[in-house]
C-alpha positions in Angstrom: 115.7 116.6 93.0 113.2 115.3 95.4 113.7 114.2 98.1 112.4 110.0 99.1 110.5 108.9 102.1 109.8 105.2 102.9 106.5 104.7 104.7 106.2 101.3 106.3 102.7 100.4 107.9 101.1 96.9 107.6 97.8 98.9 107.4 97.3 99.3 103.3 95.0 102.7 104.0 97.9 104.1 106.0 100.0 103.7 103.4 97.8 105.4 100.4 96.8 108.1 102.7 100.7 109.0 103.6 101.2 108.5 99.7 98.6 110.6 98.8 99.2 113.5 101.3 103.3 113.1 100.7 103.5 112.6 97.1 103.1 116.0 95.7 106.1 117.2 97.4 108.2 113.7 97.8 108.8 110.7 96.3 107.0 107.9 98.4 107.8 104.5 98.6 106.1 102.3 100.7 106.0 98.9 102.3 104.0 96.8 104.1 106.5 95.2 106.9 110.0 96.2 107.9 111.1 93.1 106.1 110.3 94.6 102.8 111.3 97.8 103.9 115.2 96.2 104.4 114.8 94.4 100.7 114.3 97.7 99.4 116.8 99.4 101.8 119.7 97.2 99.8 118.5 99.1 96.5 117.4 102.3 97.7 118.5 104.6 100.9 115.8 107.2 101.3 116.1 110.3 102.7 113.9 109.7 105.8 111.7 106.6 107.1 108.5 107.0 108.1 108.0 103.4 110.3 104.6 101.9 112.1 105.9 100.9 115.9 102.7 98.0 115.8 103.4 95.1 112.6 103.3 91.9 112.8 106.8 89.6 112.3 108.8 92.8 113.0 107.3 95.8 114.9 109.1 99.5 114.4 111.2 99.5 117.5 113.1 95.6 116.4 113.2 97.8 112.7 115.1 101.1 114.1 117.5 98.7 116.4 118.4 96.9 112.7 118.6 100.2 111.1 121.0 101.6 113.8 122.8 98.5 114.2 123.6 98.9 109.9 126.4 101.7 108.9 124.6 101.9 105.6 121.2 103.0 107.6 121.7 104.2 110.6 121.6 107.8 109.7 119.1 107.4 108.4 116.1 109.6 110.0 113.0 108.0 111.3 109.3 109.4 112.6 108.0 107.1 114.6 104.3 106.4 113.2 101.4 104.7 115.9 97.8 105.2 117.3 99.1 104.6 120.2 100.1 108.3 122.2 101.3 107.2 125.2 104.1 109.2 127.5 106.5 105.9 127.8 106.2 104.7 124.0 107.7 108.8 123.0 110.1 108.2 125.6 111.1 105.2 124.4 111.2 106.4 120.5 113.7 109.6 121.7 116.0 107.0 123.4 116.3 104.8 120.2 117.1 108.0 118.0 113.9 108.9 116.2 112.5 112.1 115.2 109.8 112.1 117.0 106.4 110.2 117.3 103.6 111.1 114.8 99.7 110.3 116.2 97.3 108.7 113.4 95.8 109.5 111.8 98.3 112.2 111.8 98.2 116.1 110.8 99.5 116.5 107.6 100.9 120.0 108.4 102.6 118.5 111.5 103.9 115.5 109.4 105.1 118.2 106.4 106.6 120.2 109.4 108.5 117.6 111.0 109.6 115.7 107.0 110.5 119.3 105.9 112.5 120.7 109.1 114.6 117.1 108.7 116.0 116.4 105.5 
């Protein structure tokens, strides 16, 4: 059975280029804000969350303190996705609980490494 990633970016290219790269091995569902992200969450618990840090309404760092802060989610294992590669914003993604950050555009063999050594 495969296994289901959520990739959340407010940036619609981001989100058909993960789909694109992940959807041969995974089944990808996306959404454009963490507040669609949780609407499907209620349906759907995927095996790993891929989450923007920089949306509008609700950025990734508010999203992972709701998903940690949730029994039904907060195993739930997130990569931290940004353009931004910055020595405190890891720091601060480790402390939350994440993965790891991943640098966009981002390496898919990185990305596959990280999904694959994970879940």
């Amino acid at each position: 059975m495969q296994k289901t990633i959520f990739v959340v970016d407010d940036s619609a290219t981001n989100l058909t280029m993960a789909e694109i790269a992940l959807e041969k091995n995974f089944r990808v569902i996306t959404a454009s804000s963490a507040a669609k992200m949780f609407v499907i969450l209620k349906r759907i618990l995927p095996d790993i969350i891929l989450l923007d840090i920089e949306m509008p309404e609700m950025n990734g760092f508010d999203a992972m303190t709701q998903l940690k802060a949730d029994p039904k989610t907060s195993k739930i294992p997130v990569v931290f996705l940004s353009a931004m590669d910055d020595t405190s914003i890891k720091t601060k993604c480790e402390e939350m609980g994440a993965l790891g950050l991943i640098t966009k555009p981002f390496i898919l063999s990185d990305l596959l490494k990280l999904i694959e050594s994970n879940i």
